[in-house]
C-alpha positions as a printed NumPy array, in Angstrom:
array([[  0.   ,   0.   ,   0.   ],
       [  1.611,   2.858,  -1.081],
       [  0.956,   6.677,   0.576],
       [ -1.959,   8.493,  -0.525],
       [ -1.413,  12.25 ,  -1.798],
       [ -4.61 ,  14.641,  -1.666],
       [ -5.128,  15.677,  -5.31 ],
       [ -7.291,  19.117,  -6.51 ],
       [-10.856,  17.722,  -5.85 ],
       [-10.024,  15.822,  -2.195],
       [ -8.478,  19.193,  -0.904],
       [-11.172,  21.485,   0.624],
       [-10.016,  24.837,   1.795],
       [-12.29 ,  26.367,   4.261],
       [-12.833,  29.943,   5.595],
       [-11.787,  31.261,   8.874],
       [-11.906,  34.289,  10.643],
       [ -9.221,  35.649,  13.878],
       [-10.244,  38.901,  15.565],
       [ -6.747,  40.466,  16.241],
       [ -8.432,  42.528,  19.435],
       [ -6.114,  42.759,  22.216],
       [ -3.815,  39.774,  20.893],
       [ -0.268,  39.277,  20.306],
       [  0.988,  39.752,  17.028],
       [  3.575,  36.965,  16.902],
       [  1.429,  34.834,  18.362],
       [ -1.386,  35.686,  16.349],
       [  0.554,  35.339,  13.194],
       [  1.96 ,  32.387,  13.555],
       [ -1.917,  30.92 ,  14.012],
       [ -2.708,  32.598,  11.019],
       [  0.219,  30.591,   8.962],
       [ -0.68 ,  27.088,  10.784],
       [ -4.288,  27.527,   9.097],
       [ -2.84 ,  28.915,   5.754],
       [ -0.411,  26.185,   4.983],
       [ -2.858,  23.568,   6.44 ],
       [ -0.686,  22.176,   9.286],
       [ -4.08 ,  21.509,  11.03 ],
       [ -5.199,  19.2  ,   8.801],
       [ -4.725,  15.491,   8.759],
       [ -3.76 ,  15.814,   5.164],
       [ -1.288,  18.217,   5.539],
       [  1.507,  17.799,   2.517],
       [  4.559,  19.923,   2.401],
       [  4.427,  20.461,  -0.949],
       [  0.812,  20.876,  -1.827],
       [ -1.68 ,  23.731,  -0.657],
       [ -4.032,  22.058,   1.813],
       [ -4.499,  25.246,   3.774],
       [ -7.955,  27.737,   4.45 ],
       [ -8.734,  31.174,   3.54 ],
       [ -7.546,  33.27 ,   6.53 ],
       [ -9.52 ,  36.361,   7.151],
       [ -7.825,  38.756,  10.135],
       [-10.275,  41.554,  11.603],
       [ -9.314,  44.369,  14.163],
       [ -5.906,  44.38 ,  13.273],
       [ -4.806,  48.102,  14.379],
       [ -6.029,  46.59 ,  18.051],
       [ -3.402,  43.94 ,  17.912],
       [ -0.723,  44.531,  21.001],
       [  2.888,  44.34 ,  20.855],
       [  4.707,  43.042,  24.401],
       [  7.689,  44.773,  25.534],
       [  8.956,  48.009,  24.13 ],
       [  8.379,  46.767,  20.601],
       [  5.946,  49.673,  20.195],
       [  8.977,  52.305,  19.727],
       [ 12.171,  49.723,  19.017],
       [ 10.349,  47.54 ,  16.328],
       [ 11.737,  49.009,  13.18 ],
       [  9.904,  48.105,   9.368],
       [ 12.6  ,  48.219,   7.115],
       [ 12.245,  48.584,   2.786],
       [ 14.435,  49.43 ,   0.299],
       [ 13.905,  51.061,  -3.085],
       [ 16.789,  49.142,  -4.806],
       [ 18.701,  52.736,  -5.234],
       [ 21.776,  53.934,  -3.347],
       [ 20.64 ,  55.577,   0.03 ],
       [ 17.024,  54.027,  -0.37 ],
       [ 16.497,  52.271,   2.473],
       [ 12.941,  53.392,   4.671],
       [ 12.898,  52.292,   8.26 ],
       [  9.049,  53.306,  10.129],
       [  8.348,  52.492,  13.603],
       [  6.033,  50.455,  14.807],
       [  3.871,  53.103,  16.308],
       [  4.164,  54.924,  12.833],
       [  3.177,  51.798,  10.996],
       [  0.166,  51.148,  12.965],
       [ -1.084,  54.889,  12.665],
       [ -0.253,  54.681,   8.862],
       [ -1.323,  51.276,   7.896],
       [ -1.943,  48.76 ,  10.747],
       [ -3.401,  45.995,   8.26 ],
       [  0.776,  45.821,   6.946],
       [  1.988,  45.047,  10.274],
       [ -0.373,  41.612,  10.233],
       [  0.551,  40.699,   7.011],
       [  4.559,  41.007,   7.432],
       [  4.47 ,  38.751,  10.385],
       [  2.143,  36.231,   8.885],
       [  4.424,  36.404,   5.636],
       [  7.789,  36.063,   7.421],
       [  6.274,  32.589,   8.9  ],
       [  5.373,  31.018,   5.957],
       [  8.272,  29.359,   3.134],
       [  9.512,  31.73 ,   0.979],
       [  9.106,  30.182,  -1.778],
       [  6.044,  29.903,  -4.753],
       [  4.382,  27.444,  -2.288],
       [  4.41 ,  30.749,  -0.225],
       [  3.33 ,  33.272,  -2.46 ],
       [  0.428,  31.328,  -3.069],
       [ -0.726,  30.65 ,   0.597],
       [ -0.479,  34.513,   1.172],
       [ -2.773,  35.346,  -0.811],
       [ -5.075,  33.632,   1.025],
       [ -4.74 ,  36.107,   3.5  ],
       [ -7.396,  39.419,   3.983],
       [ -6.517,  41.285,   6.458],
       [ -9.165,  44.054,   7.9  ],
       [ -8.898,  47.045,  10.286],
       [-11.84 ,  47.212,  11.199],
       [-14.539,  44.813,  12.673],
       [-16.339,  44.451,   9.219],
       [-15.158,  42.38 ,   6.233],
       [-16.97 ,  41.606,   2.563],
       [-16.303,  37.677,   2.828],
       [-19.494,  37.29 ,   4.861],
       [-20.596,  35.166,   1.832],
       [-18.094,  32.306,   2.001],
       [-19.676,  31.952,   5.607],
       [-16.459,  32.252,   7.577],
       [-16.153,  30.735,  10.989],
       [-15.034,  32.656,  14.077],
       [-11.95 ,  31.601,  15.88 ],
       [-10.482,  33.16 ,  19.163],
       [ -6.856,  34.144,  18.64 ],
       [ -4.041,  32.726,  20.851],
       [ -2.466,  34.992,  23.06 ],
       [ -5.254,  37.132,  24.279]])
């Protein structure tokens, strides 16, 4: 008897929703990826998507421990000499809070197509209301509230 892969019709990717309200970002986050690459999931493959639609709401109410809120530093670069952008944490969340879920989330999942794929499975809201009402999403409490 040889191992049985899931193929396109036996995987069934589900919806899910995390309120972000008064939880921890990492710990949030690295829910967030466990759903998205399916790790929850008795059919779990590395090397196939298995994983759910991820929908995070409230995320400019998620909390950072420690003194992340002023040392936590978002770094970019524009690919030209002298372009790298560094934004605090507290800047990020007044400027775009929604960013700060999706960089964590990203920077636990493999960087590779696999990846690129699963992330797009993510939505992430700032505010309590989201359009994927339709896909009948089901309500999960965060870790580290």
């Amino acid at each position: 008897m040889g191992t049985i892969f899931p193929s396109g019709n036996d995987i069934k990717s589900d919806w899910f929703v995390l309120d972000a309200q008064d939880a921890v970002l990492g710990r949030l986050a690295s829910h967030a990826a466990k759903l998205l690459m399916g790790k929850h999931k008795p059919s779990y493959t590395p090397f196939l998507d298995t994983g759910d639609h991820v929908v995070v709401i409230n995320a400019a109410k998620v909390k950072l421990t420690g003194h992340k809120e002023e040392q936590k530093l978002y770094r970019r670069h524009s690919g030209y000499p002298g372009g790298l952008s560094e934004v605090k944490a507290r800047d990020q969340r007044a400027k775009r809070p929604a960013r700060m879920v999706e960089l964590a989330v990203a920077g636990m999942l493999p960087k590779t197509k696999l990846g690129k794929h699963m992330i797009r499975k993510l939505k992430v809201y700032e505010g309590d209301k989201h359009p994927h009402s339709a896909q009948q999403p089901v309500l999960i409490a965060a870790y580290g509230k």
